[in-house]
Structures are given as C-alpha cells and as structure tokens.
C-alpha positions as CSV (number, residue, x, y, z in Angstrom):
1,X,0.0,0.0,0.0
2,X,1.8,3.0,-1.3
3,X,-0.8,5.7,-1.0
4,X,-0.2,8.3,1.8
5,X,-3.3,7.3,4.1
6,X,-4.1,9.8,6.8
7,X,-6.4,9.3,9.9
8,X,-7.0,10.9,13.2
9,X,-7.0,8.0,14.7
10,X,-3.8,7.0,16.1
11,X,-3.0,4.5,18.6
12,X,0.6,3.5,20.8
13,X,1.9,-0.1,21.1
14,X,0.5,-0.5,24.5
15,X,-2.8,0.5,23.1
16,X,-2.4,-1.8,20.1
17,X,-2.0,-4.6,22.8
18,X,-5.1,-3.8,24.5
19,X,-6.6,-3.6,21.2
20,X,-5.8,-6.6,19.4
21,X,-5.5,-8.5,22.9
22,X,-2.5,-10.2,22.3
23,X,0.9,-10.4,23.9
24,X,3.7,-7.5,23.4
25,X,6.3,-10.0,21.6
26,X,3.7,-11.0,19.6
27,X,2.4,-7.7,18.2
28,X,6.3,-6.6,17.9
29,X,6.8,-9.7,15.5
30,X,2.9,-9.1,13.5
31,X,4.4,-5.4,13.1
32,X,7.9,-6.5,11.8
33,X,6.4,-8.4,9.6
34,X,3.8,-6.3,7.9
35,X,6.2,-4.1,7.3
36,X,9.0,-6.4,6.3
37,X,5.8,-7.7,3.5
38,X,5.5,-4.8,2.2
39,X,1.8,-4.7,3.1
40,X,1.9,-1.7,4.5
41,X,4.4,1.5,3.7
42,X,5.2,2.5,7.3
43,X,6.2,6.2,6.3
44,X,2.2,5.8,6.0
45,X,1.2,3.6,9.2
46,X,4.1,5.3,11.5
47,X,4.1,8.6,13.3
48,X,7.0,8.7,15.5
49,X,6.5,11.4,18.6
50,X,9.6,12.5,20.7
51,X,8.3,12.4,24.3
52,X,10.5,14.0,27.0
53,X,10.8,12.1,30.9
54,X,12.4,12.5,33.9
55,X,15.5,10.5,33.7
56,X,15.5,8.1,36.7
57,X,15.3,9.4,40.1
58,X,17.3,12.6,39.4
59,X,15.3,15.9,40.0
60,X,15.8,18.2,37.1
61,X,16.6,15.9,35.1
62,X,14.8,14.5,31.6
63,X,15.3,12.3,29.0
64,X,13.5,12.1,25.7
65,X,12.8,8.7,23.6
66,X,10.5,8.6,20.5
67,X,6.7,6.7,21.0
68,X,5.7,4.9,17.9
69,X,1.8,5.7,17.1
70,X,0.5,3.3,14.8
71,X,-2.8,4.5,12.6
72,X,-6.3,3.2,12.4
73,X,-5.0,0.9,9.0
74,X,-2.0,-0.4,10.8
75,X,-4.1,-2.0,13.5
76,X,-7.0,-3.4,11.3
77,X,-3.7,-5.2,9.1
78,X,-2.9,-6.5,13.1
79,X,-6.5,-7.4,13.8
80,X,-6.6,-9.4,10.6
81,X,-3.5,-11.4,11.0
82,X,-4.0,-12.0,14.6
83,X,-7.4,-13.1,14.0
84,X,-6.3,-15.4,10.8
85,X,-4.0,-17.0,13.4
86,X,-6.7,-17.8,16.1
87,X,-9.2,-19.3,13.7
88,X,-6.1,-22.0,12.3
C-alpha cells in the first residue's frame, strides 16, 4: 500500500495490545512483519512522537525517547493477521 493514508485516529503499542489482545512480543513480531511484506508502507502507518521524561530518580533531570503511534490501518492489518492465526 503506497498511497499516503491519513487518519486521526492513532493508537501507541500499548494501546495496540489492548486492542488486538495479544501479547507484546507477539504484536512486535505481526508489526515487523507487515512491514518487512510490504503490506503496508510504514512512512504511512508510523508517526513517531519525541516524548520527554524524567530520567530516573534525578530531580531536574529529563530524558526524551521517541513513541511509535501506529494509525487506524495499521491496526485493522494487526487485527486481521492476529485473528487469521486464532481461527487456524
């Protein structure tokens, strides 16, 4: 899917796991491999966000890390699979 896709709807990986109900490797390995396939163009599906922390126990202190959010398509392409799984 090379279109560019846009949707308001976007969704982190621990949201994905509530979503699809499935375990974190697991939705980790679905991912890599949608991508990997092809089946999705994840400069589409992908938003990184750079989120800023505090870093450990050190007042004053912050980190910053990126958060993945995946869009609404990504996690119907994860539904699918997951279900396609469950019903071999």
């Amino acid at each position: 899917m090379t279109s560019q896709m846009t949707s308001k709807y976007s969704y982190i990986f621990e949201e994905v796991i509530q979503l699809v109900e499935i375990y974190q490797s697991n939705i980790s390995e679905h991912i890599k491999h949608v991508l990997e396939d092809k089946e999705l163009d994840e400069a589409v599906v992908v938003r990184k966000f750079r989120t800023t922390t505090q870093y450990g126990a050190i007042e004053g202190k912050t980190q910053s890390c990126d958060v993945a959010h995946y869009n609404l398509v990504m996690i119907i392409a994860l539904g699918y699979r997951v279900n396609s799984i469950k019903l071999k």
